[in-house]
BAMARGU-162607 format. One line per field, with one value per residue: residue number from 1; residue in one letter; x, y, z of N, C-alpha, C in turn. Coordinates in steps of 0.1 Angstrom, whole numbers, padded with zeros to 4 digits. Example, Ala and Ser with C-alpha at 12.3 -4.5 7.8 and 13.67 -1.06 7.14 Angstrom:
! BAMARGU-162607
num = (1, 2)
residu = (A, S)
n_east = (0132, 0128)
n_north = (-0057, -0022)
n_up = (0078, 0071)
ca_east = (0123, 0137)
ca_north = (-0045, -0011)
ca_up = (0078, 0071)
c_east = (0132, 0129)
c_north = (-0033, 0000)
c_up = (0078, 0079)
***
This chain:
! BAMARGU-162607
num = (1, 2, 3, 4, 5, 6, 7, 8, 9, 10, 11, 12, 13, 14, 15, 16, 17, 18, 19, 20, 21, 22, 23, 24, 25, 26, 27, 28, 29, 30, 31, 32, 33, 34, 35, 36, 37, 38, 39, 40, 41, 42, 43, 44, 45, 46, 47, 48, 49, 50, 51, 52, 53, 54, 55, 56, 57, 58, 59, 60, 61, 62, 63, 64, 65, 66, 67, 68, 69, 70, 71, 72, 73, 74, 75, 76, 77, 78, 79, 80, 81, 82, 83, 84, 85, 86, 87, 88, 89, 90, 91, 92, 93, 94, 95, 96, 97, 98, 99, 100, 101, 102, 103, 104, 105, 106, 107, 108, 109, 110, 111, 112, 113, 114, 115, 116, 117, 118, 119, 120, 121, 122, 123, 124, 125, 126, 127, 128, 129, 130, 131, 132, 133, 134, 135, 136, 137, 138, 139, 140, 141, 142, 143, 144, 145, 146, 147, 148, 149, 150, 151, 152, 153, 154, 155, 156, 157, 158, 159, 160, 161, 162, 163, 164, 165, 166, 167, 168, 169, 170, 171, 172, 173, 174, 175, 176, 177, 178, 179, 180, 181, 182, 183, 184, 185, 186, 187, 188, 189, 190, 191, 192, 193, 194, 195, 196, 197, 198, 199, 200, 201, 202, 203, 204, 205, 206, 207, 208, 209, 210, 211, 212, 213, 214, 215, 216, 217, 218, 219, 220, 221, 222, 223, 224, 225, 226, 227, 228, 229, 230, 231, 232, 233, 234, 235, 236, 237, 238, 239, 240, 241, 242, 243, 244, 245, 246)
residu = (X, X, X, X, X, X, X, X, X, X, X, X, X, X, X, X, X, X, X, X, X, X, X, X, X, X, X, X, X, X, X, X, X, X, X, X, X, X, X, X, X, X, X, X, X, X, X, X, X, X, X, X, X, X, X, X, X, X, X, X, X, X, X, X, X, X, X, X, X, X, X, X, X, X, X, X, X, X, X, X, X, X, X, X, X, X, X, X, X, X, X, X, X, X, X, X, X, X, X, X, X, X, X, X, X, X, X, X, X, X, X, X, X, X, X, X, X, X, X, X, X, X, X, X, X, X, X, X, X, X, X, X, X, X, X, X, X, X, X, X, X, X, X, X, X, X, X, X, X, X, X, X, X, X, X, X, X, X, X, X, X, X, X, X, X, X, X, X, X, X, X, X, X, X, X, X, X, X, X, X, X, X, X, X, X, X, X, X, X, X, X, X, X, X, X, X, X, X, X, X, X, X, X, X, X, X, X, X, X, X, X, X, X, X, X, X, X, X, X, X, X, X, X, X, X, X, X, X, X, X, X, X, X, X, X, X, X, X, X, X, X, X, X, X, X, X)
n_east = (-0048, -0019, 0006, -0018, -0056, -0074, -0111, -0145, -0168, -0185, -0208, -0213, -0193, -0166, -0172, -0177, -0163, -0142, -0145, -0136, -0107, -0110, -0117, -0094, -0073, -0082, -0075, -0055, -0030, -0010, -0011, -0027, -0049, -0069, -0090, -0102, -0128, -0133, -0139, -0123, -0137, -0142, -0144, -0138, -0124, -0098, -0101, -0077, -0069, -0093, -0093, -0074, -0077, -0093, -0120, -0144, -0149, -0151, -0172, -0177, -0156, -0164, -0178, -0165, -0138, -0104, -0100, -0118, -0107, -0078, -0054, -0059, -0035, -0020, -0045, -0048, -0024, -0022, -0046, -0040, -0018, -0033, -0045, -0025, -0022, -0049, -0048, -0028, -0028, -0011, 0010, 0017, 0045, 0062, 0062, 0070, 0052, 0044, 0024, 0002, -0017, -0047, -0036, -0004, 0018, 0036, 0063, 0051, 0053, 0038, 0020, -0002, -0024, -0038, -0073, -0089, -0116, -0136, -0133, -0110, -0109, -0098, -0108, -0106, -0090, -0070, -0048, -0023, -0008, 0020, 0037, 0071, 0090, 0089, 0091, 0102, 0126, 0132, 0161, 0193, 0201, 0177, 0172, 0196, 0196, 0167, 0170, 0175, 0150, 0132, 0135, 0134, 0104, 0094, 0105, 0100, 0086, 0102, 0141, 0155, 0186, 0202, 0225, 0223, 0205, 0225, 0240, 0232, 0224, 0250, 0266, 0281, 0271, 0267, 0268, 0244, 0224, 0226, 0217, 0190, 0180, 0183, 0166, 0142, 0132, 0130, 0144, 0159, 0152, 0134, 0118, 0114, 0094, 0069, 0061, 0058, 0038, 0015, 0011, 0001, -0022, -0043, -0046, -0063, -0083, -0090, -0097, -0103, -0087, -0069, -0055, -0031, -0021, -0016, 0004, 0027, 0026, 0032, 0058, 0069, 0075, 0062, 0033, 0023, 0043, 0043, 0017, 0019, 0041, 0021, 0001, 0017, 0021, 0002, -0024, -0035, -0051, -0044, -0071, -0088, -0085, -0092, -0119, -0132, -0129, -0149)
n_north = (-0275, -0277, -0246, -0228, -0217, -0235, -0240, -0244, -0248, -0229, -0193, -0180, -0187, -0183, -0155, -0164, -0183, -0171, -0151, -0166, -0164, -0134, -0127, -0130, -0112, -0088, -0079, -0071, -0044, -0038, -0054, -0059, -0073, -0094, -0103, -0111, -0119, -0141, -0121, -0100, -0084, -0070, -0094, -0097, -0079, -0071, -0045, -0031, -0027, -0014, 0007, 0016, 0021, 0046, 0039, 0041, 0012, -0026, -0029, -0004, -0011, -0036, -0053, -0038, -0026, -0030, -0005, 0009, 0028, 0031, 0047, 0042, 0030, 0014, 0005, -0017, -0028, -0043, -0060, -0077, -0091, -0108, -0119, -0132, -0152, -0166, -0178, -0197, -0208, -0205, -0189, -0155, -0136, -0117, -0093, -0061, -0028, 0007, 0023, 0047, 0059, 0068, 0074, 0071, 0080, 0047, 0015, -0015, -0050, -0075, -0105, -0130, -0158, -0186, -0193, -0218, -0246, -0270, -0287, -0283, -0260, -0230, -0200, -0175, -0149, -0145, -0126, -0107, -0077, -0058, -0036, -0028, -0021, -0033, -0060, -0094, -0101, -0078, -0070, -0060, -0036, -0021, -0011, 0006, 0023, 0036, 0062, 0080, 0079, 0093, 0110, 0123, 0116, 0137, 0163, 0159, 0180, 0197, 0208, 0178, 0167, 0137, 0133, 0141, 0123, 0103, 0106, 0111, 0084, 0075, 0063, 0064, 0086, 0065, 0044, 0043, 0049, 0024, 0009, 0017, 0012, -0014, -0021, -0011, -0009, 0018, 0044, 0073, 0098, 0092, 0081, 0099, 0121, 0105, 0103, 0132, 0131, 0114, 0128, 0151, 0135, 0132, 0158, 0166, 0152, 0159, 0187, 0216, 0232, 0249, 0228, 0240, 0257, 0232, 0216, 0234, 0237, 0209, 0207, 0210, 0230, 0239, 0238, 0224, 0203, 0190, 0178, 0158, 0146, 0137, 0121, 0100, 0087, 0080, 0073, 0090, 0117, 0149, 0165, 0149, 0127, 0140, 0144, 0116, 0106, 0124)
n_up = (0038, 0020, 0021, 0017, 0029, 0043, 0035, 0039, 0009, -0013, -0014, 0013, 0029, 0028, 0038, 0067, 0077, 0074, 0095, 0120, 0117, 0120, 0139, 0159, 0155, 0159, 0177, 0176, 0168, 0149, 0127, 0099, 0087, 0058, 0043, 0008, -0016, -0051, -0065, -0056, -0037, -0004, 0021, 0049, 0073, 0101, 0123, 0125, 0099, 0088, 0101, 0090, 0065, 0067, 0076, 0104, 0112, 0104, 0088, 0069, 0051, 0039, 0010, -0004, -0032, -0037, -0052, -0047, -0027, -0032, -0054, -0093, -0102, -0079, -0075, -0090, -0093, -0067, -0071, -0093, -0079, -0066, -0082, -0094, -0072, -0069, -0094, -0100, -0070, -0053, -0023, -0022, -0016, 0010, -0005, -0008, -0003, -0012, 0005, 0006, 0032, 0057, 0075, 0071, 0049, 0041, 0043, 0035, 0042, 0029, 0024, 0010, 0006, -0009, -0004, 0000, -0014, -0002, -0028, -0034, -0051, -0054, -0038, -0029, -0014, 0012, 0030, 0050, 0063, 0072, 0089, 0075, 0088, 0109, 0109, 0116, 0101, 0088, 0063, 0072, 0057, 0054, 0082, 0085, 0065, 0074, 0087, 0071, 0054, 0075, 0075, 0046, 0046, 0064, 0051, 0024, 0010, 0008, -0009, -0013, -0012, -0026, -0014, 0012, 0022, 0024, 0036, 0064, 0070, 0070, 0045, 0013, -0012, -0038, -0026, -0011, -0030, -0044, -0026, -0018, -0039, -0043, -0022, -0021, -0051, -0065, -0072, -0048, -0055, -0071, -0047, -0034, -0051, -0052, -0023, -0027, -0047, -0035, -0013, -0033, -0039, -0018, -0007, -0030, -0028, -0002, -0003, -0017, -0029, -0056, -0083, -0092, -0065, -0048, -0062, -0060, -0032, -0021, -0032, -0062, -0089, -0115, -0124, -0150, -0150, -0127, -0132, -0156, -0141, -0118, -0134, -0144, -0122, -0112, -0128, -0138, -0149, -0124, -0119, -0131, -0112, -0087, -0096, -0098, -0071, -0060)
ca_east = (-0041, -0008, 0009, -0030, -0063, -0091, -0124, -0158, -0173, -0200, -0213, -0211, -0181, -0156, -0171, -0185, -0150, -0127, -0149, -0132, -0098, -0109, -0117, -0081, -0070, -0086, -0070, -0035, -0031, -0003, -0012, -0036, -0059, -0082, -0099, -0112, -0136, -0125, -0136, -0117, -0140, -0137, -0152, -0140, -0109, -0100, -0102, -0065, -0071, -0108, -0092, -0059, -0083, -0103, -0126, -0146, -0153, -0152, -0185, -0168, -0148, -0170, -0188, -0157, -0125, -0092, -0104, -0124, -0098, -0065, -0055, -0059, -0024, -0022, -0054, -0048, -0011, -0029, -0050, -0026, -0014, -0046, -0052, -0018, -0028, -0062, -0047, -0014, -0029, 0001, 0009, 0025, 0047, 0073, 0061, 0068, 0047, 0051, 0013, -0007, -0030, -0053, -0024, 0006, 0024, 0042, 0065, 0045, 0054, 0022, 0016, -0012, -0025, -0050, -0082, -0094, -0129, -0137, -0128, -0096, -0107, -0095, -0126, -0107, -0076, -0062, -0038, -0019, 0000, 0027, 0046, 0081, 0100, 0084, 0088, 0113, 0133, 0139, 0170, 0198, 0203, 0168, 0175, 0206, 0185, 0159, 0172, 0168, 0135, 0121, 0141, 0124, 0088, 0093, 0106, 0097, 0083, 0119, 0146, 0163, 0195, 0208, 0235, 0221, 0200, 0231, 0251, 0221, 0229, 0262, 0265, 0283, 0257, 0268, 0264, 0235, 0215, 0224, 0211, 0178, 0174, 0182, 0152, 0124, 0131, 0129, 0158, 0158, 0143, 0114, 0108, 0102, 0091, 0065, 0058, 0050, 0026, 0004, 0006, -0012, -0035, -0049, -0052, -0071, -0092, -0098, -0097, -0107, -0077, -0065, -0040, -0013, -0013, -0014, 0014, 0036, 0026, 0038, 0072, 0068, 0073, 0055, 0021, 0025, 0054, 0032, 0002, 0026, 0043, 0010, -0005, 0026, 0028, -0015, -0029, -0047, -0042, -0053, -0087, -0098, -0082, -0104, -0138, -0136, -0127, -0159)
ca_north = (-0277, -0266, -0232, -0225, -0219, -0246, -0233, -0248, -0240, -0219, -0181, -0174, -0199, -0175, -0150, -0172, -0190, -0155, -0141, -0168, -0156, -0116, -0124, -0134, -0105, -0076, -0067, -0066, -0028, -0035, -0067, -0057, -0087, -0090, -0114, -0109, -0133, -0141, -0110, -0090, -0077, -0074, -0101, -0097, -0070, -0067, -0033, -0021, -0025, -0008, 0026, 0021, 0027, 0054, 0035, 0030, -0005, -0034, -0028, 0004, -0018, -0046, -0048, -0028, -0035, -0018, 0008, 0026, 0030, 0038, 0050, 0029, 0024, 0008, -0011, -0027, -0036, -0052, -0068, -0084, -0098, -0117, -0125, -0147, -0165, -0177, -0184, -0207, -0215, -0205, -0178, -0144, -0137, -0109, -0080, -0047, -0019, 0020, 0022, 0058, 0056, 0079, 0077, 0078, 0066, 0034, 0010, -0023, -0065, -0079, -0118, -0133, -0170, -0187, -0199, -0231, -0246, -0284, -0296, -0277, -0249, -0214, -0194, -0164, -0149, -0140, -0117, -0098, -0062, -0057, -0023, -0033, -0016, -0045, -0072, -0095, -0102, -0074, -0066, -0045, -0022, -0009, -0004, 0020, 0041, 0046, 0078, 0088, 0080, 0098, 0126, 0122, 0115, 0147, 0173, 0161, 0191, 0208, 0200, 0176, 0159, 0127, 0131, 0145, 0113, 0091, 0113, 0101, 0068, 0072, 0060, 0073, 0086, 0055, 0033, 0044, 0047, 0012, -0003, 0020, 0007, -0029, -0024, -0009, -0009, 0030, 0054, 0079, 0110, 0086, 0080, 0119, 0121, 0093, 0111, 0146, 0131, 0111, 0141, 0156, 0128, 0134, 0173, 0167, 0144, 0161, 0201, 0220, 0240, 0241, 0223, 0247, 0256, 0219, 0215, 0242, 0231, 0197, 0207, 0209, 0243, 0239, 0231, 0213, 0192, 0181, 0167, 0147, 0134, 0129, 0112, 0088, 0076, 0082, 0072, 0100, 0132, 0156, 0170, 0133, 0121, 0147, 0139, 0104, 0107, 0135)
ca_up = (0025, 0016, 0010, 0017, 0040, 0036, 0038, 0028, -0005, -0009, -0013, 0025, 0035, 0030, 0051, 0080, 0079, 0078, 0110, 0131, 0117, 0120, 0159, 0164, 0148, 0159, 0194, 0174, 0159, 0139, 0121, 0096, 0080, 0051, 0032, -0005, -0025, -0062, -0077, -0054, -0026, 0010, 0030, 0062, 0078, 0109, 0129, 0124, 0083, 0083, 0108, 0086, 0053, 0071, 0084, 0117, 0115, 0093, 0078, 0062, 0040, 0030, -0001, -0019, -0035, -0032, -0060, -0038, -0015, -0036, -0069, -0099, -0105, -0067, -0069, -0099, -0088, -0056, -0078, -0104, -0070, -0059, -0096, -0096, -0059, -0074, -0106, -0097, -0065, -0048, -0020, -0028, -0001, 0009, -0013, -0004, -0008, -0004, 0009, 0011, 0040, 0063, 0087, 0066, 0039, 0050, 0036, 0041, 0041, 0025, 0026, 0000, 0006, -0018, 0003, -0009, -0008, 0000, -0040, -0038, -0059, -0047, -0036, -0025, -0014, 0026, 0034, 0060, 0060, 0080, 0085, 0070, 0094, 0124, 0106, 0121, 0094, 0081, 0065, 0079, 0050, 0059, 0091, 0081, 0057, 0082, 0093, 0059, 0056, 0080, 0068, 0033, 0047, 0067, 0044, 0006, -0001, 0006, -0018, 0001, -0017, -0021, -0003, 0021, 0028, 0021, 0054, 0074, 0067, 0069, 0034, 0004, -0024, -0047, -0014, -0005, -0041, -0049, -0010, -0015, -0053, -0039, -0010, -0032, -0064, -0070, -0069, -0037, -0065, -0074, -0036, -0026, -0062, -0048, -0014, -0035, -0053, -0025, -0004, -0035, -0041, -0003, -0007, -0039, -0022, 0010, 0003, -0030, -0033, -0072, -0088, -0090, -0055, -0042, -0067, -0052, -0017, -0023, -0038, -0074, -0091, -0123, -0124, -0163, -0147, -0116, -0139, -0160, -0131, -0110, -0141, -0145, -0110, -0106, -0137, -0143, -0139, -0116, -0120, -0133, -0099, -0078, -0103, -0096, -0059, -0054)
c_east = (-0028, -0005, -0009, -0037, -0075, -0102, -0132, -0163, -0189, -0200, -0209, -0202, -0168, -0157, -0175, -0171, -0138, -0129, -0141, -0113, -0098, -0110, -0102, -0070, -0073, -0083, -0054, -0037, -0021, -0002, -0025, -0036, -0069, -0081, -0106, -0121, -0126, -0130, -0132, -0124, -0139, -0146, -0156, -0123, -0112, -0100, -0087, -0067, -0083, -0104, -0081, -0067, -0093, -0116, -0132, -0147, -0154, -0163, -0184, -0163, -0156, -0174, -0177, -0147, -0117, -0091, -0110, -0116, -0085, -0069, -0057, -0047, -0022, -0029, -0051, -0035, -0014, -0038, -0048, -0022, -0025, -0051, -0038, -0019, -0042, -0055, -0036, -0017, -0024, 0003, 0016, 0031, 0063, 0071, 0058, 0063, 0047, 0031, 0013, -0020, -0034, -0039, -0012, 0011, 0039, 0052, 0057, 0053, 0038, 0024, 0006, -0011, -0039, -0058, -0090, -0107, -0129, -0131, -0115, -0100, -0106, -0107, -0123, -0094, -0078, -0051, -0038, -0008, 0010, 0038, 0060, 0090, 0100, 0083, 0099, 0127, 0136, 0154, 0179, 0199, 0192, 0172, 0186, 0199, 0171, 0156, 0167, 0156, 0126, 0122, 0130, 0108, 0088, 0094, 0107, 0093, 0094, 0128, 0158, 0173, 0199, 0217, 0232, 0212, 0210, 0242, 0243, 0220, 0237, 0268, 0268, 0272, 0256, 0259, 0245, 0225, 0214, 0218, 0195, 0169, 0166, 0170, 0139, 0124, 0126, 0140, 0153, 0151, 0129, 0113, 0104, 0096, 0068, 0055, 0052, 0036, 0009, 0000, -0002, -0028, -0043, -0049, -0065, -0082, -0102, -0099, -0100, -0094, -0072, -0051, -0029, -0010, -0014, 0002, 0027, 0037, 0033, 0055, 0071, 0069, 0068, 0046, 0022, 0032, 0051, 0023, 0011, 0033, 0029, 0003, 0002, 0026, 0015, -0027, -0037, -0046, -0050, -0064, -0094, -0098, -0091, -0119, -0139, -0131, -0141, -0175)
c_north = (-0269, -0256, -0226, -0224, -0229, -0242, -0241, -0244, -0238, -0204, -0175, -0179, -0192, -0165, -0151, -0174, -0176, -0152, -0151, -0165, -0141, -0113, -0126, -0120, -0088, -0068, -0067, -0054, -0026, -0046, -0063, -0070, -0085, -0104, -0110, -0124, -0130, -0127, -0094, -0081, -0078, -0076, -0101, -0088, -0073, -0054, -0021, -0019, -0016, 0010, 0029, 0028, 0037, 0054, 0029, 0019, -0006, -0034, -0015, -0001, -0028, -0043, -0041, -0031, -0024, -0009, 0015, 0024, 0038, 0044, 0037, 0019, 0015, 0001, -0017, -0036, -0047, -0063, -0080, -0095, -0107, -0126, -0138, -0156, -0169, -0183, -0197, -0212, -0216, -0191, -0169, -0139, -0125, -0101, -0070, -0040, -0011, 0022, 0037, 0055, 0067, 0085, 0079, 0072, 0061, 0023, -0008, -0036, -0069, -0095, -0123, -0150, -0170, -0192, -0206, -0238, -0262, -0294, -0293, -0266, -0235, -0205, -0180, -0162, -0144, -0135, -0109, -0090, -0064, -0041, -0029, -0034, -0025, -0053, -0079, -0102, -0094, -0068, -0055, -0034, -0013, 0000, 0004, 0029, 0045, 0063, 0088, 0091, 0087, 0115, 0130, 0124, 0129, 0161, 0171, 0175, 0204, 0205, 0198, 0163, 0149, 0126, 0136, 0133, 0100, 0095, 0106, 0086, 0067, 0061, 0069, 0075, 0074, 0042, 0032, 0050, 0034, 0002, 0003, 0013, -0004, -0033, -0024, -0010, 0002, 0037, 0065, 0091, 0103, 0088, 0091, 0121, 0116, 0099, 0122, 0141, 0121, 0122, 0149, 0152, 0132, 0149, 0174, 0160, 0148, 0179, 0203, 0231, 0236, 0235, 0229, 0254, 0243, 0216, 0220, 0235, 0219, 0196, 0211, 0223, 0248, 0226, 0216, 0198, 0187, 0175, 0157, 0138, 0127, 0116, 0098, 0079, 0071, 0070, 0078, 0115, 0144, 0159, 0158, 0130, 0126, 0146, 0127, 0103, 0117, 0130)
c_up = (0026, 0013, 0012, 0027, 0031, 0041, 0028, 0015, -0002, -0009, 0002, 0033, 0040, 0038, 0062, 0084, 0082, 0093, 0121, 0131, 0122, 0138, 0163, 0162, 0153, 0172, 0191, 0163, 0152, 0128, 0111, 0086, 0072, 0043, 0022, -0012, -0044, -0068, -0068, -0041, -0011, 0016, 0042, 0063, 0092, 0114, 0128, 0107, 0081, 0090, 0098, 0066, 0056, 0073, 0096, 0123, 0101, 0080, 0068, 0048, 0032, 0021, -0008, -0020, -0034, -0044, -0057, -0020, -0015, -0047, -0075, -0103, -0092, -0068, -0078, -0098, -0074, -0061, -0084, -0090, -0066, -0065, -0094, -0085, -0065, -0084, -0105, -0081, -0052, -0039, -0028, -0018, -0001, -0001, -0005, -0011, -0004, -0005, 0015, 0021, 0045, 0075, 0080, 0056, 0043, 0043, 0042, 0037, 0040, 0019, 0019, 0000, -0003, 0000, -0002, -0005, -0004, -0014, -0042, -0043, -0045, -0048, -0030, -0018, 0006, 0027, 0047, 0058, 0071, 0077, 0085, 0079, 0114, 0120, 0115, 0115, 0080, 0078, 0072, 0073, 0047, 0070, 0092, 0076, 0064, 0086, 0081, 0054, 0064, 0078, 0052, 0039, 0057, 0064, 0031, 0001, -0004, -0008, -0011, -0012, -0015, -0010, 0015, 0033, 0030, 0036, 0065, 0074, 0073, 0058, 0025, -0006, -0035, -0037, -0013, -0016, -0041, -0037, -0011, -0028, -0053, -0031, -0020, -0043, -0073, -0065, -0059, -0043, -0065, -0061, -0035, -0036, -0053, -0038, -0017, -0042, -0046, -0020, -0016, -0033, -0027, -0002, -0018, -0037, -0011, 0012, -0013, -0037, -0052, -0070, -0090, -0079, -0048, -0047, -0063, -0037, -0011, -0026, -0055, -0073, -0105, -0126, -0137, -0158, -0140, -0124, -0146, -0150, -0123, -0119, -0144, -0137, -0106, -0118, -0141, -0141, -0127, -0114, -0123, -0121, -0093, -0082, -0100, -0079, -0046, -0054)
***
């Protein structure tokens, strides 16, 4: 089918029919693959998506949807995306996303096809990740702010100036707001902003330390002003985040 994958209809169609996609799939480590059913769970991954969600194997993932995996604000935006390929039918294609993982946070190319059953109806969605920065069409005015980027993802928790990421470019600070705006669609503050507050979410996740020295740790220098931001960009705020993550 068009714009689509065809797959039989039926309860186990979708993941009988994925497993001969997930074999194709699984000796490439930068190609991550997944398959959900319509209400969002994971049918079938291959092996770079199940270590890239911190898990050993695919059986890891199954059985759960991408709320026990990210925040809510993330899964539900992943969601929303899956909800308009069942609903219109239609892929979703070329969305970037700034992706917290076990390994790092990434900016991704993420792909979304419906998967259709024998009557036509959409019985479930397919996708594939792609780290942005390997795609092969990506733009060049990534590939200039690179440098910055790695500047950012290496010292957020400093206080690291625009301009200072816009020199690494080689980019004036107007230049080089309005090309990072144009890529992601957050201003160069949100990103480390962005980066501060993953790097909490994953201390609060994986160490008991309190909230106001994670907060510090991270960059921030008032606790108050860390929970409002965490809660903005989190949906929740801190101590809820680590109760429903425990």
């Amino acid at each position: 089918m068009e714009n689509g994958i065809l797959f039989p209809a039926g309860s186990q169609e979708v993941r009988e029919n994925a497993e001969i996609l997930g074999q194709l799939f699984d000796r490439l480590s930068q190609i991550f693959l997944f398959v959900k059913d319509l209400k969002g769970i994971f049918v079938r991954v291959n092996q770079a998506t199940a270590e890239l969600h911190g898990c050993p194997n695919e059986e890891g993932m199954l059985g759960k949807t991408d709320h026990d995996f990210h925040s809510k604000i993330l899964a539900d935006g992943y969601r929303n995306g899956d909800d308009q390929v069942i609903t219109s039918g239609k892929p979703l294609l070329n969305e970037i996303w700034l992706v917290p993982t076990v390994v790092a946070v990434r900016w991704y190319r993420c792909d979304k096809l419906p998967i259709f059953g024998q009557e036509g109806e959409v019985i479930g969605v397919g996708g594939v990740l792609l780290p942005y920065d390997e795609t092969a069409d990506v733009p060049p005015e990534y590939r200039r702010i690179q440098p910055a980027l790695t500047i950012a993802n290496e010292r957020f928790r400093e206080s690291v100036s625009v301009s200072e990421l816009a020199s690494a470019s080689g980019y004036s600070v107007n230049q080089f707001s309005r090309n990072f705006q144009f890529l992601f669609h957050m201003t160069p503050a949100q990103y480390i902003r962005r980066l501060r507050v993953y790097e909490a979410a994953r201390l609060l996740r994986n160490t008991s330390k309190p909230v106001g020295e994670i907060a510090l740790e991270v960059g921030f220098y008032d606790a108050s002003a860390f929970t409002k931001v965490f809660r903005k960009d989190m949906g929740e705020p801190p101590l809820q985040f680590r109760k429903n993550w425990t």
